[in-house]
N, C-alpha and C positions, 0 to 999 in steps of 0.2 A: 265701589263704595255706594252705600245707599244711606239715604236718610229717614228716618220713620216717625211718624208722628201715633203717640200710642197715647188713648183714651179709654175709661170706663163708667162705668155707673152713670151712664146721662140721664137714666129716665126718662124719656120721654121728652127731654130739655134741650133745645136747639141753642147756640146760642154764637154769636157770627165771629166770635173769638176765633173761633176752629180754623173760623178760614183765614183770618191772619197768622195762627200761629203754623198751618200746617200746608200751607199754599207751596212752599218749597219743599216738601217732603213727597218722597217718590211711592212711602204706603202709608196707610193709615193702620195702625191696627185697633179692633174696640176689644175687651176682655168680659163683653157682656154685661147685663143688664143694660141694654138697647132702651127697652121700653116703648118704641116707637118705628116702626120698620123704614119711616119717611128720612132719621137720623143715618140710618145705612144710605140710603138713598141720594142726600144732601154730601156724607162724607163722600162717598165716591164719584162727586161731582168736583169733588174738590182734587183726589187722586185714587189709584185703586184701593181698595179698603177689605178687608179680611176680619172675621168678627166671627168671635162664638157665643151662642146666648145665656142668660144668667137665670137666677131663677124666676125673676119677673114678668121673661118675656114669655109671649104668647105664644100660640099653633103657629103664627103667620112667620115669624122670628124664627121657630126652631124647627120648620121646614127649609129655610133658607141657609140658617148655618149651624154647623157644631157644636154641641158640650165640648171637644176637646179640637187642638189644632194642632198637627206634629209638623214642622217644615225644616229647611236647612236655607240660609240664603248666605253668600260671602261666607262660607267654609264654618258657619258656626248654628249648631243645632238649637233651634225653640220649642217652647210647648205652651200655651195660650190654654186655660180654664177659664172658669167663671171663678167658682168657689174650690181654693186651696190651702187654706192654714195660712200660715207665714211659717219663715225657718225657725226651727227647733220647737213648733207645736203645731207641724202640718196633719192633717186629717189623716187615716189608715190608708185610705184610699189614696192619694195625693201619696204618700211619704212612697208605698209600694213599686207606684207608676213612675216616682223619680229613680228611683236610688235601679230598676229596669232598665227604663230608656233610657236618664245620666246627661239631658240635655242639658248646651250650655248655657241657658238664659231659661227660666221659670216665668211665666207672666200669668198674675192673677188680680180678680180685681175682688168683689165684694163687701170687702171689710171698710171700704171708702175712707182708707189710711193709706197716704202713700208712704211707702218704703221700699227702699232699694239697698238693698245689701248684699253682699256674696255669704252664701253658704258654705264657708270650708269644709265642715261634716260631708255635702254629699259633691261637693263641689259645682255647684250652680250659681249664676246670679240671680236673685230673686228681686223683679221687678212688681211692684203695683203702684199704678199709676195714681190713685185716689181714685176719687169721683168730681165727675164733670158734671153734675148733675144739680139741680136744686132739691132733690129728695134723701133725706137722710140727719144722721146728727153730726156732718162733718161741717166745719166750723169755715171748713178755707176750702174751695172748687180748683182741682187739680189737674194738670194733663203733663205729658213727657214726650220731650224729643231727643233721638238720638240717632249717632252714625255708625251701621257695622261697616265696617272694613279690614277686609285680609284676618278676620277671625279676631277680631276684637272690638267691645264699643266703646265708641268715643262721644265724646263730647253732648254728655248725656246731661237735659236741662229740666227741672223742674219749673212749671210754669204755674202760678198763679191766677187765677181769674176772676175780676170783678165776682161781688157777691151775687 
């Protein structure tokens, strides 16, 4: 069992939430747009952190991490973008590299909407966390935890965050 604390779109935006909500969480993941290389920095101070960059970030960012993130952890397959569509109006590119690799968890951030819903079509869950960030025209600052275990996740929480 592991617990994950998954964030995106900070911006450049610290903000000490993180560390309340994700102090018990064994990864961090961000789905890009950092904005800040000091934010990687700060989350994985918190626990180890994994992070692909978005279109925002900089040379310093996308020296350090990936456009795209393929892993397996507790029997079940991820894949981490930045910029993916959502289900049933994902990008060329996105729809290709899913329906290919077929992993079991989608995580994309950009659109700074959080949604989570299973894609029966390609059978994925399709996670976006929102945006944690104060940059953008999203109205409510977003982040998600959740637990994989023996190939399925649990107890997945949408969290809220002061404006």
């Amino acid at each position: 069992m592991i617990k994950i604390g998954l964030i995106s779109d900070t911006h450049g935006h610290w903000d000490d939430a993180y560390v309340k909500y994700f102090s018990d969480c064994n990864e961090i993941w961000h789905a890009g747009d950092i904005g800040d290389i000091s934010i990687m920095d700060k989350l994985n101070k918190i626990c180890p952190t994994k992070g692909v960059y978005g279109n925002i970030d900089n040379h310093i960012i996308r020296t350090e991490y990936p456009e795209n993130l393929f892993f397996e952890i507790e029997g079940m397959s991820f894949w981490i973008t930045h910029i993916g569509g959502k289900p049933f109006k994902y990008n060329k590119k996105t729809y290709i590299t899913l329906k290919n690799k077929k992993p079991n968890v989608f995580i994309c951030g950009h659109s700074h909407i959080c949604k989570v819903i299973m894609d029966k079509n390609i059978g994925t869950l399709y996670i976006n966390p929102g945006a944690a960030g104060k940059v953008g025209f999203h109205k409510v600052r977003t982040i998600i935890r959740f637990v994989i275990s023996n190939g399925l996740i649990k107890n997945l929480e949408v969290i809220e965050l002061k404006k």
